[in-house]
N, C-alpha and C positions, 0 to 999 in steps of 0.2 A: 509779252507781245506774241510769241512763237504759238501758244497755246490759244490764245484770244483771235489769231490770226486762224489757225486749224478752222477752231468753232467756229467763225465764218466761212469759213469756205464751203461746209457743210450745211449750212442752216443761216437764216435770217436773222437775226435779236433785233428787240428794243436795247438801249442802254441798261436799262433794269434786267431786263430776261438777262443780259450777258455778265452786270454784276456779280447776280443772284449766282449764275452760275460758274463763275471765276474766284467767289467766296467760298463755293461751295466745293469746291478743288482744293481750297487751300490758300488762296491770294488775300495780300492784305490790301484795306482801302487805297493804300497812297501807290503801292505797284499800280493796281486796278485805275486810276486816274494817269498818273502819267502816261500809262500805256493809249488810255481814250484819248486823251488830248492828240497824240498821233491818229489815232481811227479816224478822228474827226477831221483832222488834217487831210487824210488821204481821203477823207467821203467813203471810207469805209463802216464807217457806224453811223446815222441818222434814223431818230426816229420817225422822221416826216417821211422818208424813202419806206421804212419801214412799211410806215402808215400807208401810201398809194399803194405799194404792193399787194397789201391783207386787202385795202380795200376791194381792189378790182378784182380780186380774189373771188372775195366776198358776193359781188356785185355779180359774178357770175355763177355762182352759186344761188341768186334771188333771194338775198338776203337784206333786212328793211334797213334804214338809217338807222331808225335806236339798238339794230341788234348789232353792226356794225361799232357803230359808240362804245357799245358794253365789253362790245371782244377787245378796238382796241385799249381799251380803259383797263381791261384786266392785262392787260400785257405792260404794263406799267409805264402808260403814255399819258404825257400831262396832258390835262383838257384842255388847256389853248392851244397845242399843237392839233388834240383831236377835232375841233370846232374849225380851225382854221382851213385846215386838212378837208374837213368834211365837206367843209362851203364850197370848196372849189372842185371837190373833186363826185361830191353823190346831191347834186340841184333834187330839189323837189320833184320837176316836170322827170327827171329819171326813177325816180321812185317809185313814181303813179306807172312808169313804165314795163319798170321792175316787177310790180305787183301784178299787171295785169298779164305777163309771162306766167309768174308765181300761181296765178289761179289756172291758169291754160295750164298748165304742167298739173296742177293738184288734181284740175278733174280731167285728166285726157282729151282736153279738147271741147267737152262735153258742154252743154248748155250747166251755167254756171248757178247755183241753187242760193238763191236770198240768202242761208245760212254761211256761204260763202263771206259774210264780211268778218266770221268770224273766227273762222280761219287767218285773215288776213290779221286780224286783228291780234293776234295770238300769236303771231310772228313777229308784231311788234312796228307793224305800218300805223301810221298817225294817219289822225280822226280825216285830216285834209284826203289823204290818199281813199280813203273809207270812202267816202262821200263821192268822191268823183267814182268809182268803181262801182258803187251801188246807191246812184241819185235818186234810186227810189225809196231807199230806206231811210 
């Protein structure tokens, strides 16, 4: 617990990120559980906390919905907590919003070049967000 507590205090984990790294110390599975069963108690470890955190992170970094998904998905966060997580917290209409920041930052302000959707695209904004940002294409 004393060790698992540190690592917190220092840094964020998913569950996974904090197993991985409490095995990799030396802990066996059933220390590593009883010990979470308390984290989870105190609301010290959630992955859905986790999740809002990286996201708004993220989100202010201009970062699209699917690249979001992927980061928290590698940090080994189950996909219904990610989908559920995402629904609430990165809507469509902020995406479109997200992006059209994203292109204002990529070109300085600059009148923004038809080749632009592909950029966006390449970042990983969906085809919805595409369309609205370049209706002409």
């Amino acid at each position: 617990m004393e060790v698992a507590l540190k690592l917190l205090s220092k840094k964020n984990y998913t569950e996974s990120q904090l197993i991985e790294k409490l095995v990799e110390i030396g802990f066996g599975i059933e220390e590593i559980d009883d010990c979470f069963q308390e984290l989870k108690r105190w609301n010290y470890l959630s992955d859905y906390n986790y999740g809002v955190t990286r996201t708004r992170l993220l989100q202010k970094k201009l970062r699209s919905l699917a690249y979001i998904e992927n980061d928290l998905l590698s940090k080994g966060m189950a996909i219904e907590v990610v989908r559920i997580l995402l629904k609430e917290y990165y809507p469509i209409e902020l995406e479109l919003e997200i992006a059209k920041e994203f292109l204002k930052k990529k070109y300085h302000g600059c009148e923004i070049p038809i080749s632009g959707w592909k950029v966006l695209a390449n970042a990983g904004f969906t085809e919805n967000t595409l369309r609205h940002c370049f209706p002409e294409g």
